[in-house]
Backbone and ligand atoms as CSV (ligand in chain L), in Angstrom:
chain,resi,resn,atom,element,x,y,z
A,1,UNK,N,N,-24.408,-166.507,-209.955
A,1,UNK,CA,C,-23.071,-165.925,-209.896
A,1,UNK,C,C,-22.723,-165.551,-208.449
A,2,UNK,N,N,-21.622,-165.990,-208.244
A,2,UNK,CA,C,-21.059,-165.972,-206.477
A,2,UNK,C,C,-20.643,-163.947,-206.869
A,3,UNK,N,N,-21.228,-163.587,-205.730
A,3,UNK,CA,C,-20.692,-162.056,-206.250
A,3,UNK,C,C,-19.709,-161.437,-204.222
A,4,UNK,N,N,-18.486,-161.496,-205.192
A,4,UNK,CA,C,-17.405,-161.483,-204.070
A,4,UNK,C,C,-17.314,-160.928,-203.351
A,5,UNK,N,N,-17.155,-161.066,-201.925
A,5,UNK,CA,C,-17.601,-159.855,-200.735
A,5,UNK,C,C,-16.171,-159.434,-200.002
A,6,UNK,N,N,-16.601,-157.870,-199.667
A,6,UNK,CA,C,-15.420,-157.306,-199.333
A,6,UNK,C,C,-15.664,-156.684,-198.038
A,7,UNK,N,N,-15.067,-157.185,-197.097
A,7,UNK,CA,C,-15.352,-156.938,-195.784
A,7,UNK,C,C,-15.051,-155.831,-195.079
A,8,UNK,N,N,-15.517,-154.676,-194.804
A,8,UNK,CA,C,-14.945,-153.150,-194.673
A,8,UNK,C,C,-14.115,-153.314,-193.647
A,9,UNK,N,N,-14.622,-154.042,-192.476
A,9,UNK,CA,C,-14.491,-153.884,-191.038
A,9,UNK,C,C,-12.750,-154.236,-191.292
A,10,UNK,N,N,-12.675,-155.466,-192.309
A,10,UNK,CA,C,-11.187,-155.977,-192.183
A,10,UNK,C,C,-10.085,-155.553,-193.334
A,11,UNK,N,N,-10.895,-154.523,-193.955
A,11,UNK,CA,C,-10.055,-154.059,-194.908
A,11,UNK,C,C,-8.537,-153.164,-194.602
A,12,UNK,N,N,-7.382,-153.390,-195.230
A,12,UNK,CA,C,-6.701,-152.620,-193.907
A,12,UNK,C,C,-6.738,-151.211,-195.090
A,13,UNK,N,N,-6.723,-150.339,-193.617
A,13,UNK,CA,C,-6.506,-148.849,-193.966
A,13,UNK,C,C,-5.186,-148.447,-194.569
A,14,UNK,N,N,-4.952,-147.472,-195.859
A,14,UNK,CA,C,-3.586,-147.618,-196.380
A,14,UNK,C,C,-3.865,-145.890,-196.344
A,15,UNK,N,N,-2.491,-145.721,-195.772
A,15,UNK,CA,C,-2.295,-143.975,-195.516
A,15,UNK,C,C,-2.038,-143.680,-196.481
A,16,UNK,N,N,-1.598,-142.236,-197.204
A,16,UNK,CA,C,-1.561,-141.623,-198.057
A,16,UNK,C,C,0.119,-141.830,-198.718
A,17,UNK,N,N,0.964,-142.112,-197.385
A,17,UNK,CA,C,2.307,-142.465,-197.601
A,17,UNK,C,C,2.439,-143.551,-198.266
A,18,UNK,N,N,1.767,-144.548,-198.515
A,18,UNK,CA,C,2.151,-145.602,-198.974
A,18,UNK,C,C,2.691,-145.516,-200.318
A,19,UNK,N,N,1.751,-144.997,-201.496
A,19,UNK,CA,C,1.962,-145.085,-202.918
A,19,UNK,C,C,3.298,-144.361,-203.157
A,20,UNK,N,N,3.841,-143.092,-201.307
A,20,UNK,CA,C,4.645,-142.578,-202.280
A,20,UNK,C,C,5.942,-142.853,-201.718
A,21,UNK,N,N,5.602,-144.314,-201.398
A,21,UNK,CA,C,6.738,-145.210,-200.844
A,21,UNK,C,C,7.605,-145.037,-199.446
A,22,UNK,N,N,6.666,-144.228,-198.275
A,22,UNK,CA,C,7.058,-144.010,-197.280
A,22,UNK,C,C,6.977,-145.749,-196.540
A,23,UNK,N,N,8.109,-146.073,-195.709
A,23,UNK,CA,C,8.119,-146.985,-194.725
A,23,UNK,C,C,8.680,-146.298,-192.724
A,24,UNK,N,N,8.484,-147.325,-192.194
A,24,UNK,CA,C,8.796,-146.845,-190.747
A,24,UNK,C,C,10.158,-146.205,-190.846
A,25,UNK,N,N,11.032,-147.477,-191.567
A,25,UNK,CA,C,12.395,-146.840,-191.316
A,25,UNK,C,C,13.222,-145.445,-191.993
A,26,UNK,N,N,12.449,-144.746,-192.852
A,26,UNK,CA,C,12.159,-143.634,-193.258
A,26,UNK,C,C,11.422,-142.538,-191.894
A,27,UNK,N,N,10.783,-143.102,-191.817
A,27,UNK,CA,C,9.969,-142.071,-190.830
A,27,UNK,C,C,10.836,-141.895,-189.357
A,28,UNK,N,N,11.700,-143.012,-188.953
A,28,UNK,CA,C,12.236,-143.237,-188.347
A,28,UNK,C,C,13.574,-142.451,-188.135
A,29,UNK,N,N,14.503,-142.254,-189.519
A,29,UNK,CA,C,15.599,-141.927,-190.205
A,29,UNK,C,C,15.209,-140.038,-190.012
A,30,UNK,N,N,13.618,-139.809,-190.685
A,30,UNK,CA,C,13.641,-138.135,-190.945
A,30,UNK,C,C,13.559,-137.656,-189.228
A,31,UNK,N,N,12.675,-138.098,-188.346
A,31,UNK,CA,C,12.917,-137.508,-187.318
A,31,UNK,C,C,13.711,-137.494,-186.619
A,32,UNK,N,N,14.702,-138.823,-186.440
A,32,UNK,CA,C,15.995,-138.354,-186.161
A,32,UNK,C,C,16.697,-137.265,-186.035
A,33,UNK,N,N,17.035,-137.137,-188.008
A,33,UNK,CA,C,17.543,-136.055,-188.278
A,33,UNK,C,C,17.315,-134.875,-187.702
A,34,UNK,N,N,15.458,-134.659,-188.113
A,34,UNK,CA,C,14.529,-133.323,-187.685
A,34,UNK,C,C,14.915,-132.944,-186.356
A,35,UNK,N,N,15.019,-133.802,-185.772
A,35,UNK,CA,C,14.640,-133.437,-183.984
A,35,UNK,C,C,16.273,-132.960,-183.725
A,36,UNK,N,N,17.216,-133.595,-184.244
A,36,UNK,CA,C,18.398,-132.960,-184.065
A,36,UNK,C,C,18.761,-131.712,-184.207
A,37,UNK,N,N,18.365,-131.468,-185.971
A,37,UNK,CA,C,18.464,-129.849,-186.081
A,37,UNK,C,C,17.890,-128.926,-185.547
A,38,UNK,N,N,16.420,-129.327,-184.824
A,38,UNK,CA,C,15.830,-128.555,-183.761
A,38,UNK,C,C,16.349,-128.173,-183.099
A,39,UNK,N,N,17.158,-129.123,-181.725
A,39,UNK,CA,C,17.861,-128.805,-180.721
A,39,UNK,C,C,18.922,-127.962,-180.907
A,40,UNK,N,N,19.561,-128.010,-182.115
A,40,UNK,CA,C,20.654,-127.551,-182.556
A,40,UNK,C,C,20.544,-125.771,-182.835
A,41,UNK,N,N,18.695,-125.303,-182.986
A,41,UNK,CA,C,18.635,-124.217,-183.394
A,41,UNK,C,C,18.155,-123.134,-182.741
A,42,UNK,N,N,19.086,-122.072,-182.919
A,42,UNK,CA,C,18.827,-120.915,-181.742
A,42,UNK,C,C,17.565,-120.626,-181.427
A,43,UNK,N,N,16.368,-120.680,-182.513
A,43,UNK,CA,C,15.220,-120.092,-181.675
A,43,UNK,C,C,14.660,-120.601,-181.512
A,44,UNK,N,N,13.908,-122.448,-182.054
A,44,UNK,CA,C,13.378,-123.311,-181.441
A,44,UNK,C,C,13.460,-124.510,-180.751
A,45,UNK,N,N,15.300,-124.513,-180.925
A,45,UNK,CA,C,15.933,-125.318,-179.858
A,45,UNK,C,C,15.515,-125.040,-178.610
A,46,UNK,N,N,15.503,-123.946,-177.672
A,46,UNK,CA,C,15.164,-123.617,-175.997
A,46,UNK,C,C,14.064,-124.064,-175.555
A,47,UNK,N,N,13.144,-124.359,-177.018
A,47,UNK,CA,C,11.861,-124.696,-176.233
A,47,UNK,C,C,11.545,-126.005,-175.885
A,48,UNK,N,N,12.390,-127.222,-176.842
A,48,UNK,CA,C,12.234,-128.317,-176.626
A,48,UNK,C,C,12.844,-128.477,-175.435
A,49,UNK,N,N,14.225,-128.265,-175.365
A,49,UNK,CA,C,14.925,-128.011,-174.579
A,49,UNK,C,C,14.187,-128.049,-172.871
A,50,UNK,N,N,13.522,-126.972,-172.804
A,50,UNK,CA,C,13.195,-126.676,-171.485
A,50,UNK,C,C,11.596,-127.786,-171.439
A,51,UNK,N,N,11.250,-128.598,-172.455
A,51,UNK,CA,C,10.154,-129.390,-172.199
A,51,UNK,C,C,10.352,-130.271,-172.309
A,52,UNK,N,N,11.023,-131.027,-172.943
A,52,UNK,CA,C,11.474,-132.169,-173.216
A,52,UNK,C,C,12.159,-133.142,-172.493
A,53,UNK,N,N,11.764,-134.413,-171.370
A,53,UNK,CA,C,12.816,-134.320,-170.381
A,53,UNK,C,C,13.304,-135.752,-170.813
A,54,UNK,N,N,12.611,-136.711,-171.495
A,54,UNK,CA,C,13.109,-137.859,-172.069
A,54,UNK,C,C,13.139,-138.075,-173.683
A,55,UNK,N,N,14.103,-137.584,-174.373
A,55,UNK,CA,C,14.587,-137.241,-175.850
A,55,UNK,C,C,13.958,-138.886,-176.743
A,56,UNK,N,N,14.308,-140.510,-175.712
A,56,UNK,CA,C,14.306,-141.370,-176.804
A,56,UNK,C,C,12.350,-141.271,-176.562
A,57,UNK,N,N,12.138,-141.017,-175.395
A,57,UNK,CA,C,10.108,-141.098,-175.785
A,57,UNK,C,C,9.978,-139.993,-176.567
A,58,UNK,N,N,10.410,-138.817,-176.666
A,58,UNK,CA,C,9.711,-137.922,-177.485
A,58,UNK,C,C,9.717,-138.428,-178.714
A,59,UNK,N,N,10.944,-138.645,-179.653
A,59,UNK,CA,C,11.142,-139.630,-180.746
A,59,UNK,C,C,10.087,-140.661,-181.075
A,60,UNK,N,N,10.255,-141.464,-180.286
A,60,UNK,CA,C,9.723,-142.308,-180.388
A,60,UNK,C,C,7.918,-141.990,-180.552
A,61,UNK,N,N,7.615,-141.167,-179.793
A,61,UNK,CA,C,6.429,-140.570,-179.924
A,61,UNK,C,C,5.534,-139.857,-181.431
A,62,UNK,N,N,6.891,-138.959,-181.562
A,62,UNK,CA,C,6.872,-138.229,-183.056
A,62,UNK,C,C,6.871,-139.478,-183.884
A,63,UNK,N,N,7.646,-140.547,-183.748
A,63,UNK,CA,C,7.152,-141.282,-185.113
A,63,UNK,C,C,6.189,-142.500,-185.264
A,64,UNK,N,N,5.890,-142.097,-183.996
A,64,UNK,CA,C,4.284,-143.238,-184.114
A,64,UNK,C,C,3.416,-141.974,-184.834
A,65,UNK,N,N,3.696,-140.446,-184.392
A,65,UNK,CA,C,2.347,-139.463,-184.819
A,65,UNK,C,C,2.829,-139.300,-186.562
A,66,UNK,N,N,3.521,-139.574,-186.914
A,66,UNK,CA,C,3.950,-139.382,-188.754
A,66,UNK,C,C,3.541,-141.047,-189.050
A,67,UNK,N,N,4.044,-141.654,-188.706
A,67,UNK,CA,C,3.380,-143.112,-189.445
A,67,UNK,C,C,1.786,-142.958,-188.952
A,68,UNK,N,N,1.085,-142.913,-187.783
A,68,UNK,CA,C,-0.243,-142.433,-188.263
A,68,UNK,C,C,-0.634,-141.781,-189.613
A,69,UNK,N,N,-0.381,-140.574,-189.185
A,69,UNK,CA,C,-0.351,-139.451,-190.642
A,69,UNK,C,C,-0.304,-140.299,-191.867
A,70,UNK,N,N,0.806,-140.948,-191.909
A,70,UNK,CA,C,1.096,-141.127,-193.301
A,70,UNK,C,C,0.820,-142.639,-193.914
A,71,UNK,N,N,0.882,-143.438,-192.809
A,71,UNK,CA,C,0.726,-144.985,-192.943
A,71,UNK,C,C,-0.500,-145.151,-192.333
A,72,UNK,N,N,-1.261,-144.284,-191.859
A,72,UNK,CA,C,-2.216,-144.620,-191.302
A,72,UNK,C,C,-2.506,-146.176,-190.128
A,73,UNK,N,N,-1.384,-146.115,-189.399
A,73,UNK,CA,C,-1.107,-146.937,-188.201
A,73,UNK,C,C,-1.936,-146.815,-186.911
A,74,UNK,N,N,-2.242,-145.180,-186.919
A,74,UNK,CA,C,-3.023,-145.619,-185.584
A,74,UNK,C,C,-2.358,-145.542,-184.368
A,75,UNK,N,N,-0.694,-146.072,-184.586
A,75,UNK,CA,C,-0.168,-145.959,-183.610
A,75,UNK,C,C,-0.443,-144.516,-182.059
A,76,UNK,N,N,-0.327,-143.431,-182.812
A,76,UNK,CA,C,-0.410,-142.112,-182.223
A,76,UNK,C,C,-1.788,-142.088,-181.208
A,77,UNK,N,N,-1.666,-141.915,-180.269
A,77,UNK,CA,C,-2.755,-141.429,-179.553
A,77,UNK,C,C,-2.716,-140.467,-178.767
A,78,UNK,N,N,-3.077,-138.942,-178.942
A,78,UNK,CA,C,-2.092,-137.893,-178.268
A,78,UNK,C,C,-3.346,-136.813,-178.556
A,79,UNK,N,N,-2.858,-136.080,-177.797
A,79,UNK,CA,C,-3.765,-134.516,-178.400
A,79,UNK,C,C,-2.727,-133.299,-178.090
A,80,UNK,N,N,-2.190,-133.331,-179.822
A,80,UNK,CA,C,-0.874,-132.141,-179.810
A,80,UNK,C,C,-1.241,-130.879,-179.459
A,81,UNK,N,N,-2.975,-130.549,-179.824
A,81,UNK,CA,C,-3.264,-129.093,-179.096
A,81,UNK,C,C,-3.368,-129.050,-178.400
A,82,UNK,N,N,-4.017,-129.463,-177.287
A,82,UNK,CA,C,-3.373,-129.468,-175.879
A,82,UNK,C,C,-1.694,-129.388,-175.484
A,83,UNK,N,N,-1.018,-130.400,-175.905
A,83,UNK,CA,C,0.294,-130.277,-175.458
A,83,UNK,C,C,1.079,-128.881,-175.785
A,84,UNK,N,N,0.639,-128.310,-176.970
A,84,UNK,CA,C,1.487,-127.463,-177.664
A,84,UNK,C,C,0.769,-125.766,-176.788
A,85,UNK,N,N,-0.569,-126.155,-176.516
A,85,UNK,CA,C,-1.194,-125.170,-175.494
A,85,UNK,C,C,-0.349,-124.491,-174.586
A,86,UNK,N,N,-0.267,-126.252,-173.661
A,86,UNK,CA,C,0.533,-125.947,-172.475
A,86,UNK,C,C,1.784,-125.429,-172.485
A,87,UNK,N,N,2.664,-125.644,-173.716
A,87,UNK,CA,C,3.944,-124.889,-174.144
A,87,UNK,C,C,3.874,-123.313,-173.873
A,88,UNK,N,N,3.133,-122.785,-174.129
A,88,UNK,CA,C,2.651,-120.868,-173.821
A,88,UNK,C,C,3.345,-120.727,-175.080
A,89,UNK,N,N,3.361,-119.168,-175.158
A,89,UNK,CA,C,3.444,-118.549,-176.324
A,89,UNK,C,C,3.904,-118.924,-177.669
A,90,UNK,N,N,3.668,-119.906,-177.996
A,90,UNK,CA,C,4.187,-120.182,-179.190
A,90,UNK,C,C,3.054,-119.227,-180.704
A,91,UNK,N,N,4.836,-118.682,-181.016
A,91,UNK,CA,C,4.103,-117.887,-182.383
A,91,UNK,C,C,3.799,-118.154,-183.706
A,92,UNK,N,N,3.431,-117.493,-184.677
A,92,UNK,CA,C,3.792,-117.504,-185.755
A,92,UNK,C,C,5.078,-118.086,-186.758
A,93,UNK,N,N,5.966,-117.521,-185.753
A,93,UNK,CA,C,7.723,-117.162,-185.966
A,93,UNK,C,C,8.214,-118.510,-185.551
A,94,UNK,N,N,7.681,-119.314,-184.702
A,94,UNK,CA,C,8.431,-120.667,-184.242
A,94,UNK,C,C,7.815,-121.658,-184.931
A,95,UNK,N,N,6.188,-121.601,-185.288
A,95,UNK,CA,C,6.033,-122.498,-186.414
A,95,UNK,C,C,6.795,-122.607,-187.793
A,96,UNK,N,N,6.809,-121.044,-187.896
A,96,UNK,CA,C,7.511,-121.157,-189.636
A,96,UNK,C,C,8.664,-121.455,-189.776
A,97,UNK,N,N,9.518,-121.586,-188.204
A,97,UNK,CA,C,11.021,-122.331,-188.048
A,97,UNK,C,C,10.888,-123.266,-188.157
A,98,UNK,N,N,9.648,-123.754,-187.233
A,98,UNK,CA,C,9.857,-125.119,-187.443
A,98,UNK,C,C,9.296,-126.037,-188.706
A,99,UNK,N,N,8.800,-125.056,-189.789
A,99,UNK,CA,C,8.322,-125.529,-190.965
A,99,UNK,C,C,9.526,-126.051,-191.781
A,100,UNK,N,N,10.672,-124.522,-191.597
A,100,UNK,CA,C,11.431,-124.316,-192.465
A,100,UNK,C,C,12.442,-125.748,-192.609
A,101,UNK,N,N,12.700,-126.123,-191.102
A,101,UNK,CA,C,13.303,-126.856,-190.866
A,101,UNK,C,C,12.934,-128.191,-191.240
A,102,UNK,N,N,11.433,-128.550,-190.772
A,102,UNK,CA,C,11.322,-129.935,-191.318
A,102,UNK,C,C,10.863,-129.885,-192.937
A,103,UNK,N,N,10.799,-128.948,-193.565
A,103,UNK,CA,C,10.934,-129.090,-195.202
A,103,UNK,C,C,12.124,-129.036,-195.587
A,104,UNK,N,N,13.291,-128.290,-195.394
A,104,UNK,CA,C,14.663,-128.881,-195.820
A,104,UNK,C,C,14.954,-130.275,-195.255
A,105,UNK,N,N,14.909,-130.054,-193.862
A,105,UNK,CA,C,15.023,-131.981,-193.733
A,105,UNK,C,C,14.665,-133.020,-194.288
A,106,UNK,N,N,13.307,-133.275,-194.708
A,106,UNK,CA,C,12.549,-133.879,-195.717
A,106,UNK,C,C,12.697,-134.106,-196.792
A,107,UNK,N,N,13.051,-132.766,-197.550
A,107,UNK,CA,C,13.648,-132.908,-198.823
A,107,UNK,C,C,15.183,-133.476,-198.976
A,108,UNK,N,N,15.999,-133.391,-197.772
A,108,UNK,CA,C,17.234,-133.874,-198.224
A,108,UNK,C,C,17.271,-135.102,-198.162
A,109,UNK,N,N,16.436,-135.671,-197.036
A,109,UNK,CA,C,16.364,-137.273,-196.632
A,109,UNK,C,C,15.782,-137.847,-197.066
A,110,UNK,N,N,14.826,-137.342,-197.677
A,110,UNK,CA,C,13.847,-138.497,-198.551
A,110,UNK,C,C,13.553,-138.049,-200.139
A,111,UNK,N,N,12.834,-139.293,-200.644
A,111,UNK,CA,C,12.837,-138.916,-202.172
A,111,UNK,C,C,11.532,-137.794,-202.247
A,112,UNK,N,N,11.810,-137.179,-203.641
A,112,UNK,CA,C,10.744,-136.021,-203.535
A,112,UNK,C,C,9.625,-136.243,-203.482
A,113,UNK,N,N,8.224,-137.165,-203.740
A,113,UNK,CA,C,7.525,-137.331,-203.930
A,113,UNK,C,C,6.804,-137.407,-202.404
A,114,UNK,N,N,8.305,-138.218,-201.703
A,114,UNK,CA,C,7.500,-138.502,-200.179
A,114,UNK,C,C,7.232,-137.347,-199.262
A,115,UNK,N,N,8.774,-136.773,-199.673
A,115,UNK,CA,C,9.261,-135.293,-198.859
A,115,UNK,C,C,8.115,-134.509,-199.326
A,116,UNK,N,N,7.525,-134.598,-200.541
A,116,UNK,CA,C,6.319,-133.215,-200.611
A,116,UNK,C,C,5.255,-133.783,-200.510
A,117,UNK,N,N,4.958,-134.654,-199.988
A,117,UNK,CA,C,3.522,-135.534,-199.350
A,117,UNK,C,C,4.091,-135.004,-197.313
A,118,UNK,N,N,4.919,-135.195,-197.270
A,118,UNK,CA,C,5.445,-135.034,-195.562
A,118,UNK,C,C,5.367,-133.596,-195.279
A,119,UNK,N,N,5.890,-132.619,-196.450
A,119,UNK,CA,C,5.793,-131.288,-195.805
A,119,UNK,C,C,4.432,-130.488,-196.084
A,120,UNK,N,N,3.288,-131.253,-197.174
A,120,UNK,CA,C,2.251,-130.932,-197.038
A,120,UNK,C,C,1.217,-131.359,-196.082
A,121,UNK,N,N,1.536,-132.551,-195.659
A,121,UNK,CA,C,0.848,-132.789,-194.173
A,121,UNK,C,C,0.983,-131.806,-192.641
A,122,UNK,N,N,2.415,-131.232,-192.721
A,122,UNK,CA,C,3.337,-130.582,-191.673
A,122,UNK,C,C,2.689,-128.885,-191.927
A,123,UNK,N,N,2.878,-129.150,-192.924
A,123,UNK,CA,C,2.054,-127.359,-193.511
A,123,UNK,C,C,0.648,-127.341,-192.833
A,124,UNK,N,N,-0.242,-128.396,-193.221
A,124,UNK,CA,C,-1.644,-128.312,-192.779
A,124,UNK,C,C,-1.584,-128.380,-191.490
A,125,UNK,N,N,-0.818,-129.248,-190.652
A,125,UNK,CA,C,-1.322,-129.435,-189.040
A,125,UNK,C,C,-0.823,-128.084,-188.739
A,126,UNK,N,N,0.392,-128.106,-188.894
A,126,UNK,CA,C,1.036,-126.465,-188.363
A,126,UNK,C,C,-0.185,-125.416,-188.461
A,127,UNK,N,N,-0.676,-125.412,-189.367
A,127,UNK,CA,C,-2.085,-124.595,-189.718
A,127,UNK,C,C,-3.047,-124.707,-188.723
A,128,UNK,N,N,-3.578,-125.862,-188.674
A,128,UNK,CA,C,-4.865,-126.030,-188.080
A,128,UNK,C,C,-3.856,-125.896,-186.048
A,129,UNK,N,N,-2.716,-126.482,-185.831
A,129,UNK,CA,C,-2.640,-126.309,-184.251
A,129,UNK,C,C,-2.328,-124.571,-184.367
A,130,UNK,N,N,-2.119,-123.968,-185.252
A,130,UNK,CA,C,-2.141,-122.193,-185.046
A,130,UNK,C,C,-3.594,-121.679,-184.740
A,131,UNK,N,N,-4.384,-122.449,-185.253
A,131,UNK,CA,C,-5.855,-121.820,-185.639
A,131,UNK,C,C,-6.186,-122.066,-183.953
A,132,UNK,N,N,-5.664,-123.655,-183.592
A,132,UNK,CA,C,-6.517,-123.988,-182.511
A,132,UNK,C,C,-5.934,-123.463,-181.277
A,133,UNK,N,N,-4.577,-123.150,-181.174
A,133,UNK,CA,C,-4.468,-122.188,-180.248
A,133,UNK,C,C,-4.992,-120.724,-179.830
A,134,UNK,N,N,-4.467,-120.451,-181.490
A,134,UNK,CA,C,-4.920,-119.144,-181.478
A,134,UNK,C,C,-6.767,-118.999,-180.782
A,135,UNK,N,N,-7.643,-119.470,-180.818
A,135,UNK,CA,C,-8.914,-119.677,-180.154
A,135,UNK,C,C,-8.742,-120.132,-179.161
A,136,UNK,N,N,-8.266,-121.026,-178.695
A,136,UNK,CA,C,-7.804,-121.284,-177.407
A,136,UNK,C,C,-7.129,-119.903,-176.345
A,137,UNK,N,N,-6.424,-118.933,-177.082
A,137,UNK,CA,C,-6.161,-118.111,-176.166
A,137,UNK,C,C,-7.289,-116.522,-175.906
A,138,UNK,N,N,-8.216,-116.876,-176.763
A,138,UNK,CA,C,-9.449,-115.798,-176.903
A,138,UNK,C,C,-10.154,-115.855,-175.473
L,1,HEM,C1,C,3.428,-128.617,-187.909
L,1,HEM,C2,C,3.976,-128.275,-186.760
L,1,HEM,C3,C,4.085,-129.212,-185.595
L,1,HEM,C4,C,3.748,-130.533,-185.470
L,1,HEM,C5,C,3.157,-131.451,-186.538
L,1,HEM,C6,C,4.065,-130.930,-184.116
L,1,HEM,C7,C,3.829,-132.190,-183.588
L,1,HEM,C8,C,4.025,-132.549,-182.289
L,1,HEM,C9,C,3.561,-133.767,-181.669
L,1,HEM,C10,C,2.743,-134.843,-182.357
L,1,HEM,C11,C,3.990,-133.768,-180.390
L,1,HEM,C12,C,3.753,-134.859,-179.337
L,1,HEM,C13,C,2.544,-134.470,-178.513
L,1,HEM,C14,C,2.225,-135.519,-177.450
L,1,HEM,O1,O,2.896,-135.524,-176.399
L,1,HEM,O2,O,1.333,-136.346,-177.672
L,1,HEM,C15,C,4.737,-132.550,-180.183
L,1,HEM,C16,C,5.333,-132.193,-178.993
L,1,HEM,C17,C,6.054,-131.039,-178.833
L,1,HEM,N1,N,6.131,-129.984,-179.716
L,1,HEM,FE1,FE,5.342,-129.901,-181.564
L,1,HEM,N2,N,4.618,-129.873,-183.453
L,1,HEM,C18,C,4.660,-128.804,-184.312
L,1,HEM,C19,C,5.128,-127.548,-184.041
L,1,HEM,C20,C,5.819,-127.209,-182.921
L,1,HEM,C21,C,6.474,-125.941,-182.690
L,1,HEM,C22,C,6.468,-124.751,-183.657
L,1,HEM,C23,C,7.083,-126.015,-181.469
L,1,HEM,C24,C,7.932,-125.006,-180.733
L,1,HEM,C25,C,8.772,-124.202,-181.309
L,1,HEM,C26,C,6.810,-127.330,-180.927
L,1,HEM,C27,C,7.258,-127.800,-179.713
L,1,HEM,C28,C,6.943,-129.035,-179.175
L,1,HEM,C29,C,7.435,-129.491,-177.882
L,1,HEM,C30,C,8.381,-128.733,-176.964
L,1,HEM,C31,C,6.858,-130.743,-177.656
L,1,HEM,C32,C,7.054,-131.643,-176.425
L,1,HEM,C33,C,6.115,-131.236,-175.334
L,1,HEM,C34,C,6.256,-132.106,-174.097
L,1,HEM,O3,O,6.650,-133.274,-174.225
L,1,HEM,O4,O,5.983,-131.599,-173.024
L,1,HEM,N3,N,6.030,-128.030,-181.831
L,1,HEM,N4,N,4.741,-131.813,-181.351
């Protein structure tokens, strides 16, 4: 009996987004949106604002780091704790804005299944870059 071989090395990797029907042009479409209402908002608009000096790379950046996440692309190659380090004081209070924000965004733009696969990924990193600052400033 020929017993069928499955090659790991070439197997492709399928992110967690897939089953729940996330594509680029979705991922593409929410940060758009996201990054708009950011700028747009009194208390975590100033910060992009004053860091941000080319709007279409940042974009473009953010959605290579969510199709990683979610499509498992790979694209992303970055180290957000560091970057978000160098930002200084970022609190408590600007993560949970910026939670608030990309879970209504999410949910309005996409179907529910994806939107609560996207804001449970966003929940956890938000988590773990609090943890890793927060030690970082010890
Ligand atoms: C779950 C929460 C968050 C996620 C997943 C996230 C993700 C990211 C990622 C992937 C980048 C690109 C890093 C790189 O250059 O490789 C980035 C950049 C940035 N993030 Fe966040 N972020 C979060 C929360 C926040 C918060 C709360 C703020 C401030 C209120 C913030 C402000 C910024 C700014 C200003 C940049 C651009 C920095 C620069 O280009 O110099 N982020 N973020």
């Amino acid at each position: 009996m020929e017993i069928p071989k499955f090659d790991v090395a070439v197997a492709p990797r399928v992110g967690p987004g897939v089953a729940a029907g996330v594509d680029e042009t979705m991922i593409r479409g929410l940060v758009e949106t996201f990054y708009e209402r950011v700028r747009a908002d009194p208390f975590i608009g100033p910060v992009f604002e004053a860091a941000v000096a080319d709007w279409d790379e940042h974009l473009a950046r953010l959605a290579d780091f969510w199709s990683s996440v979610l499509l498992a692309s790979g694209r992303y190659k970055g180290q957000p704790m560091a970057v978000h380090a160098r930002l200084g004081g970022l609190g408590a209070d600007h993560f949970a804005r910026w939670l608030e924000l990309f879970s209504d965004t999410a949910a309005e733009v996409w179907p529910g299944p994806a939107a609560d696969l996207a804001i449970a990924k966003a929940r956890q990193i938000g988590e773990s870059l609090q943890l890793g600052l927060a030690f970082a400033r010890r």
